[in-house]
ROSEMI-379149 format. One record per residue (C-alpha): residue number from 1; x, y, z. Coordinates in steps of 0.05 Angstrom, whole numbers, plus 5000, padded with zeros to 4 digits. Example, Ala and Ser with C-alpha at 12.3 -4.5 7.8 and 13.67 -1.06 7.14 Angstrom:
BEGIN
<rec><num>1</num><east>5246</east><north>4910</north><up>5156</up></rec>
<rec><num>2</num><east>5273</east><north>4979</north><up>5143</up></rec>
***
This chain:
BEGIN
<rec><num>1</num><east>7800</east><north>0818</north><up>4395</up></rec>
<rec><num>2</num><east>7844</east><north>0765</north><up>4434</up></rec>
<rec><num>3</num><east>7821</east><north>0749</north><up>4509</up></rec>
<rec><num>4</num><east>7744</east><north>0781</north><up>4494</up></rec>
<rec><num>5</num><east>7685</east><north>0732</north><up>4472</up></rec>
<rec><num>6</num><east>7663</east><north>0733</north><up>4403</up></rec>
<rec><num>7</num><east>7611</east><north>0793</north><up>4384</up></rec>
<rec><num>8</num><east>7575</east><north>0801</north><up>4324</up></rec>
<rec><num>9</num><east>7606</east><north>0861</north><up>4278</up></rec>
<rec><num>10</num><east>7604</east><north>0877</north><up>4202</up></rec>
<rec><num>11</num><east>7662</east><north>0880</north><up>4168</up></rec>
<rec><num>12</num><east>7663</east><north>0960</north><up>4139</up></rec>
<rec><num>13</num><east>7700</east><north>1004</north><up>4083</up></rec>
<rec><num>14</num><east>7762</east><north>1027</north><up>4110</up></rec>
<rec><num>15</num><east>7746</east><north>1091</north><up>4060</up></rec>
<rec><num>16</num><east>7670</east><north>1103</north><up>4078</up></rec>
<rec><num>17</num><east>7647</east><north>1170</north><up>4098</up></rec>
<rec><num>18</num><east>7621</east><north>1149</north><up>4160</up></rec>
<rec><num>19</num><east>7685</east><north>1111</north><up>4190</up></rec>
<rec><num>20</num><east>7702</east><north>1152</north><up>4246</up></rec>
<rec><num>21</num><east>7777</east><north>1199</north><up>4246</up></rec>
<rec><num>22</num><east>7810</east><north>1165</north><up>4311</up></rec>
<rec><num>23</num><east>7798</east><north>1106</north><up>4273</up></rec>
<rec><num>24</num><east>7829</east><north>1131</north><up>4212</up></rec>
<rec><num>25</num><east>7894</east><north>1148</north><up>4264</up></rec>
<rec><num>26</num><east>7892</east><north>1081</north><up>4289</up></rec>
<rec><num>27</num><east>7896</east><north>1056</north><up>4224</up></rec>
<rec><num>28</num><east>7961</east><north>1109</north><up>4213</up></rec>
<rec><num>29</num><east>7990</east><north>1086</north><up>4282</up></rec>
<rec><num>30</num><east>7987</east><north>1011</north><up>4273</up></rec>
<rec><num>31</num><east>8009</east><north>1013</north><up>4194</up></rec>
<rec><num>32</num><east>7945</east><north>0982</north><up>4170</up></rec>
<rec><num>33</num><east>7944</east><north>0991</north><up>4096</up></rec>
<rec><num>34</num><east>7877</east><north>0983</north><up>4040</up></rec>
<rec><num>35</num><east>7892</east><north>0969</north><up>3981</up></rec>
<rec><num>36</num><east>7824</east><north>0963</north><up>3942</up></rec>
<rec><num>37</num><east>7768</east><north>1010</north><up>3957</up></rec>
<rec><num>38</num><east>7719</east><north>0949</north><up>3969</up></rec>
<rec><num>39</num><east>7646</east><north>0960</north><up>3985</up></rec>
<rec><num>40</num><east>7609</east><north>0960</north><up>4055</up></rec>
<rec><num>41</num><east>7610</east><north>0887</north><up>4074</up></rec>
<rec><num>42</num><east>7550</east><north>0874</north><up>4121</up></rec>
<rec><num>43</num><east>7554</east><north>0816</north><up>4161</up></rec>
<rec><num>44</num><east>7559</east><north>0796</north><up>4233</up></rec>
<rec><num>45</num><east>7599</east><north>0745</north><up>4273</up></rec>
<rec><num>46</num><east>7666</east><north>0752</north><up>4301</up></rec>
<rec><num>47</num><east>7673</east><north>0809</north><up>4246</up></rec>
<rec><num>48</num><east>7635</east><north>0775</north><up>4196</up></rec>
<rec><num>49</num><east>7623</east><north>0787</north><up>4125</up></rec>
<rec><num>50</num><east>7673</east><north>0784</north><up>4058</up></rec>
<rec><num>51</num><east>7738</east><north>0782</north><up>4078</up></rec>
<rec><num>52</num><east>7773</east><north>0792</north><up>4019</up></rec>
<rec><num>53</num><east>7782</east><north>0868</north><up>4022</up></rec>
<rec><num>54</num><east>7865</east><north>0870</north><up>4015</up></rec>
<rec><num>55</num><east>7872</east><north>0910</north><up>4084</up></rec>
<rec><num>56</num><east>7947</east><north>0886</north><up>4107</up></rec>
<rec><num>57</num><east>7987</east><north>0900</north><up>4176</up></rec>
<rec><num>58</num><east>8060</east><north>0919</north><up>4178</up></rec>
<rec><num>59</num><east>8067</east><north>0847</north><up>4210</up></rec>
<rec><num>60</num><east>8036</east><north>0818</north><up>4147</up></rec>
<rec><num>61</num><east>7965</east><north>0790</north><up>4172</up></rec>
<rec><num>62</num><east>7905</east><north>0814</north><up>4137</up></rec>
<rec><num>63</num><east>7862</east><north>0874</north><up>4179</up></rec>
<rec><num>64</num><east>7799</east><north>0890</north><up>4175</up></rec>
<rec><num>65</num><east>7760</east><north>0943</north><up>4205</up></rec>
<rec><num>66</num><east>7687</east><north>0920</north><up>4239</up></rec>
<rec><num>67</num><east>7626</east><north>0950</north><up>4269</up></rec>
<rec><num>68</num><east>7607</east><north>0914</north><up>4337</up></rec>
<rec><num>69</num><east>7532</east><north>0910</north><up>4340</up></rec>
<rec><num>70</num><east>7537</east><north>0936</north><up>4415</up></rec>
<rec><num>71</num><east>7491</east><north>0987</north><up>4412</up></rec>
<rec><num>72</num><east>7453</east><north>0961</north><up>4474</up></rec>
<rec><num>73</num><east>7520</east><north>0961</north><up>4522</up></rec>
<rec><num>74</num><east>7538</east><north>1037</north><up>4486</up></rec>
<rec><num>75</num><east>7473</east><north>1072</north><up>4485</up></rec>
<rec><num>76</num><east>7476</east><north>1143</north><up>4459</up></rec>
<rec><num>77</num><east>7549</east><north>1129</north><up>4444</up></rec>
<rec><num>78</num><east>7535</east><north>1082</north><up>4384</up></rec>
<rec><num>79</num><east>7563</east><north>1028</north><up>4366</up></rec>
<rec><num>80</num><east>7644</east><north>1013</north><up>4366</up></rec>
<rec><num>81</num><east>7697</east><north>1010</north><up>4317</up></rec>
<rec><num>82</num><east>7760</east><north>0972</north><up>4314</up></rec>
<rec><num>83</num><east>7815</east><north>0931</north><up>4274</up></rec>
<rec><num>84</num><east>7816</east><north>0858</north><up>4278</up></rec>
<rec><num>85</num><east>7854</east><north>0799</north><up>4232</up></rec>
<rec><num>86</num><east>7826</east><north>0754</north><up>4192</up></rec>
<rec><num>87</num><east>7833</east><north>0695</north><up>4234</up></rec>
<rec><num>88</num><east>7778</east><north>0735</north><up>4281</up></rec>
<rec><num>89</num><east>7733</east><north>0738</north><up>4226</up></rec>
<rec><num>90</num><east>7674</east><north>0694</north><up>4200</up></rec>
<rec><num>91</num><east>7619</east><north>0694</north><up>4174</up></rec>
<rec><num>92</num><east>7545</east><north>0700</north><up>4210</up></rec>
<rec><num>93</num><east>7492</east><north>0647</north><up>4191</up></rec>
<rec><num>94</num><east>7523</east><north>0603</north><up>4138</up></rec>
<rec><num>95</num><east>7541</east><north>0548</north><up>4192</up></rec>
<rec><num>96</num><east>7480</east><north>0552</north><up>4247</up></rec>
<rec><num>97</num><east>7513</east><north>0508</north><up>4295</up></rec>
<rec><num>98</num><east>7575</east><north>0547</north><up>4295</up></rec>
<rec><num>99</num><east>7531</east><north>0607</north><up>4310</up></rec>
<rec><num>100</num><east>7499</east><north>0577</north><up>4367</up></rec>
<rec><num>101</num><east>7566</east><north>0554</north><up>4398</up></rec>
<rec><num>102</num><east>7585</east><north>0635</north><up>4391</up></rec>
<rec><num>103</num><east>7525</east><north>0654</north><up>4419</up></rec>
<rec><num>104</num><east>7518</east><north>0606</north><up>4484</up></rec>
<rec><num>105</num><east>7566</east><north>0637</north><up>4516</up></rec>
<rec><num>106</num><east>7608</east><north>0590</north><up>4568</up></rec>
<rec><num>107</num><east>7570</east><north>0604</north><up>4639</up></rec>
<rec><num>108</num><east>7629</east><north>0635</north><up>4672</up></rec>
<rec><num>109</num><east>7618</east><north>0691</north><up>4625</up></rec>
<rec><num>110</num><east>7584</east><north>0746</north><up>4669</up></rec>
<rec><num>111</num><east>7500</east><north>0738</north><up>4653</up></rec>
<rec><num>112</num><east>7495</east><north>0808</north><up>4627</up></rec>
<rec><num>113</num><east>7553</east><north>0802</north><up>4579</up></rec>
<rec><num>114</num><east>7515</east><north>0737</north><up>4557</up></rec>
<rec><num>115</num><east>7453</east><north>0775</north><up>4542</up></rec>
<rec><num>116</num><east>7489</east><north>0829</north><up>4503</up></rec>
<rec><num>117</num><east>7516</east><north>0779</north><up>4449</up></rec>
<rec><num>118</num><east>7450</east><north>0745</north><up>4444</up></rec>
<rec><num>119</num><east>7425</east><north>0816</north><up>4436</up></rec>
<rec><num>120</num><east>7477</east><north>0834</north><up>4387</up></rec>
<rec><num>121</num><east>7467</east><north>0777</north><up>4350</up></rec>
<rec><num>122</num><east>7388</east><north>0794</north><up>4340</up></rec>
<rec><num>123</num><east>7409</east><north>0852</north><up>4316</up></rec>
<rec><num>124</num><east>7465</east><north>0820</north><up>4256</up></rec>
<rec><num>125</num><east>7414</east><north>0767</north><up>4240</up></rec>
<rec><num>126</num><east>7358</east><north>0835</north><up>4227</up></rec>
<rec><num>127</num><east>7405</east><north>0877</north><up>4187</up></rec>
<rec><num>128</num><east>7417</east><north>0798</north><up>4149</up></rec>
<rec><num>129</num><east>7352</east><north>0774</north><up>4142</up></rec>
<rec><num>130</num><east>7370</east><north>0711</north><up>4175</up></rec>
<rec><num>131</num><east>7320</east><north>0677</north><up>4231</up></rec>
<rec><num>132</num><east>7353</east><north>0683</north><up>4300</up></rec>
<rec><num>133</num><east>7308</east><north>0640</north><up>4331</up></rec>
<rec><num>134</num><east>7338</east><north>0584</north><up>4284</up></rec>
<rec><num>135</num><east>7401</east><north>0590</north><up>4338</up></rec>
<rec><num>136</num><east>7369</east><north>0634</north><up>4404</up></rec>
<rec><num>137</num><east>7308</east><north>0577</north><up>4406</up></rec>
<rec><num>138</num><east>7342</east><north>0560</north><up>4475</up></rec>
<rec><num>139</num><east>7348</east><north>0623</north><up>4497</up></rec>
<rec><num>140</num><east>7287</east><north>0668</north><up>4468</up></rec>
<rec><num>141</num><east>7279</east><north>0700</north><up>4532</up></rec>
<rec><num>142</num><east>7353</east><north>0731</north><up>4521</up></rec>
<rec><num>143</num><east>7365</east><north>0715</north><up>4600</up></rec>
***
Protein backbone atom coordinates (compact mmCIF):
# COMPACT_ATOMS: atom_id res chain seq x y z
CA UNK A 1 0.00 0.00 0.00
CA UNK A 2 1.61 3.27 -1.47
CA UNK A 3 2.88 5.96 1.18
CA UNK A 4 2.85 3.04 4.27
CA UNK A 5 6.22 1.10 5.13
CA UNK A 6 6.53 -2.36 4.09
CA UNK A 7 4.77 -5.10 6.52
CA UNK A 8 5.02 -8.59 6.41
CA UNK A 9 1.59 -10.31 4.96
CA UNK A 10 0.81 -13.67 3.21
CA UNK A 11 -0.44 -13.65 0.07
CA UNK A 12 -4.20 -15.59 0.58
CA UNK A 13 -6.99 -17.43 -1.68
CA UNK A 14 -9.19 -14.94 -2.94
CA UNK A 15 -11.92 -18.08 -2.63
CA UNK A 16 -11.00 -19.38 0.96
CA UNK A 17 -13.63 -19.80 3.48
CA UNK A 18 -12.07 -17.66 5.87
CA UNK A 19 -11.52 -14.37 3.61
CA UNK A 20 -13.72 -12.06 5.18
CA UNK A 21 -17.30 -10.54 3.06
CA UNK A 22 -16.31 -6.66 3.05
CA UNK A 23 -13.39 -7.96 1.47
CA UNK A 24 -15.17 -10.00 -0.99
CA UNK A 25 -17.15 -6.32 -1.78
CA UNK A 26 -14.03 -4.63 -2.12
CA UNK A 27 -13.03 -7.04 -4.48
CA UNK A 28 -16.73 -6.35 -6.40
CA UNK A 29 -16.15 -2.51 -5.97
CA UNK A 30 -12.63 -2.19 -7.36
CA UNK A 31 -13.22 -4.94 -10.33
CA UNK A 32 -10.57 -7.27 -9.05
CA UNK A 33 -11.07 -10.48 -10.89
CA UNK A 34 -9.43 -14.48 -10.00
CA UNK A 35 -9.16 -16.39 -12.43
CA UNK A 36 -7.61 -19.73 -10.97
CA UNK A 37 -8.68 -21.00 -7.66
CA UNK A 38 -4.91 -21.15 -6.47
CA UNK A 39 -3.99 -22.48 -3.02
CA UNK A 40 -3.22 -20.49 0.30
CA UNK A 41 0.13 -18.98 -0.38
CA UNK A 42 1.95 -18.41 2.99
CA UNK A 43 4.58 -16.07 2.97
CA UNK A 44 5.48 -12.76 4.44
CA UNK A 45 7.07 -9.53 3.16
CA UNK A 46 5.53 -6.73 1.47
CA UNK A 47 2.68 -9.41 0.62
CA UNK A 48 4.93 -12.15 0.13
CA UNK A 49 4.56 -15.52 -1.15
CA UNK A 50 3.67 -17.01 -4.94
CA UNK A 51 2.51 -14.50 -6.94
CA UNK A 52 1.37 -16.15 -9.72
CA UNK A 53 -2.32 -16.51 -8.75
CA UNK A 54 -4.05 -14.73 -12.10
CA UNK A 55 -5.96 -12.05 -9.79
CA UNK A 56 -6.26 -8.91 -12.42
CA UNK A 57 -7.59 -5.14 -11.86
CA UNK A 58 -9.89 -3.40 -14.29
CA UNK A 59 -6.66 -1.18 -14.84
CA UNK A 60 -4.79 -4.31 -15.88
CA UNK A 61 -2.12 -4.79 -12.92
CA UNK A 62 -2.10 -8.05 -11.18
CA UNK A 63 -4.01 -7.97 -7.38
CA UNK A 64 -3.53 -9.90 -4.82
CA UNK A 65 -5.19 -10.19 -1.61
CA UNK A 66 -2.71 -10.40 1.72
CA UNK A 67 -2.90 -11.05 5.37
CA UNK A 68 -0.81 -8.33 7.40
CA UNK A 69 0.82 -10.09 10.28
CA UNK A 70 -0.38 -7.09 12.59
CA UNK A 71 -1.89 -8.92 15.13
CA UNK A 72 0.11 -7.01 17.85
CA UNK A 73 -1.15 -3.28 16.59
CA UNK A 74 -5.01 -5.09 16.14
CA UNK A 75 -5.41 -7.15 19.18
CA UNK A 76 -8.75 -8.85 19.54
CA UNK A 77 -9.54 -7.45 16.13
CA UNK A 78 -7.15 -9.86 14.22
CA UNK A 79 -5.18 -9.37 11.76
CA UNK A 80 -6.09 -7.15 8.39
CA UNK A 81 -6.98 -7.80 4.95
CA UNK A 82 -6.44 -5.91 1.85
CA UNK A 83 -5.62 -5.78 -2.02
CA UNK A 84 -2.27 -4.86 -3.16
CA UNK A 85 -0.34 -5.22 -6.86
CA UNK A 86 2.23 -7.20 -7.64
CA UNK A 87 4.91 -4.70 -7.72
CA UNK A 88 4.15 -4.51 -3.64
CA UNK A 89 4.78 -7.99 -3.39
CA UNK A 90 7.92 -10.16 -2.57
CA UNK A 91 8.97 -12.67 -1.14
CA UNK A 92 10.16 -13.12 2.76
CA UNK A 93 13.58 -14.76 3.38
CA UNK A 94 14.95 -15.75 0.02
CA UNK A 95 17.21 -12.49 -0.08
CA UNK A 96 18.26 -11.78 3.83
CA UNK A 97 19.69 -8.49 3.16
CA UNK A 98 16.69 -7.31 1.42
CA UNK A 99 14.82 -8.40 4.52
CA UNK A 100 16.87 -6.55 6.82
CA UNK A 101 16.63 -3.29 4.71
CA UNK A 102 12.57 -3.93 5.12
CA UNK A 103 12.85 -4.43 8.49
CA UNK A 104 15.26 -1.45 9.79
CA UNK A 105 12.93 0.79 9.32
CA UNK A 106 14.36 4.53 8.37
CA UNK A 107 14.51 6.40 12.00
CA UNK A 108 11.96 8.95 11.15
CA UNK A 109 9.55 6.17 11.21
CA UNK A 110 7.69 6.61 14.62
CA UNK A 111 9.69 3.85 17.30
CA UNK A 112 6.52 1.95 17.93
CA UNK A 113 5.61 1.48 14.30
CA UNK A 114 9.33 0.21 14.06
CA UNK A 115 8.75 -2.39 16.65
CA UNK A 116 5.53 -3.60 15.08
CA UNK A 117 7.29 -4.65 11.73
CA UNK A 118 10.10 -6.24 13.59
CA UNK A 119 7.29 -7.91 15.46
CA UNK A 120 5.45 -8.81 12.43
CA UNK A 121 8.23 -10.05 10.87
CA UNK A 122 8.95 -12.64 13.89
CA UNK A 123 5.83 -13.67 13.42
CA UNK A 124 6.20 -14.43 9.07
CA UNK A 125 9.57 -15.89 9.69
CA UNK A 126 7.49 -18.54 12.62
CA UNK A 127 4.64 -19.41 10.42
CA UNK A 128 8.02 -19.92 7.62
CA UNK A 129 10.35 -21.66 9.51
CA UNK A 130 12.96 -19.19 8.66
CA UNK A 131 15.53 -17.81 11.59
CA UNK A 132 14.68 -14.14 12.30
CA UNK A 133 17.58 -13.54 14.18
CA UNK A 134 19.52 -14.21 10.83
CA UNK A 135 18.07 -10.39 9.99
CA UNK A 136 16.74 -8.93 13.76
CA UNK A 137 20.56 -9.83 15.22
CA UNK A 138 20.74 -5.92 15.51
CA UNK A 139 17.72 -5.42 16.94
CA UNK A 140 16.82 -8.65 19.23
CA UNK A 141 15.52 -6.51 21.81
CA UNK A 142 12.65 -5.38 19.16
CA UNK A 143 13.26 -1.63 20.64
Amino acid sequence: MEGYPWFPAEVMDPKGPQVPEQILEMQRELNITHSNGSGNNNSGGGGGGNINNNISHASGGNMHLVQFFDLQERGERGRSWYWVSSAQVSPLGIDLEEDRKRVHLKASWNPKRRKSVRLAYLDACSLQGIDSALVLSEHLGLT
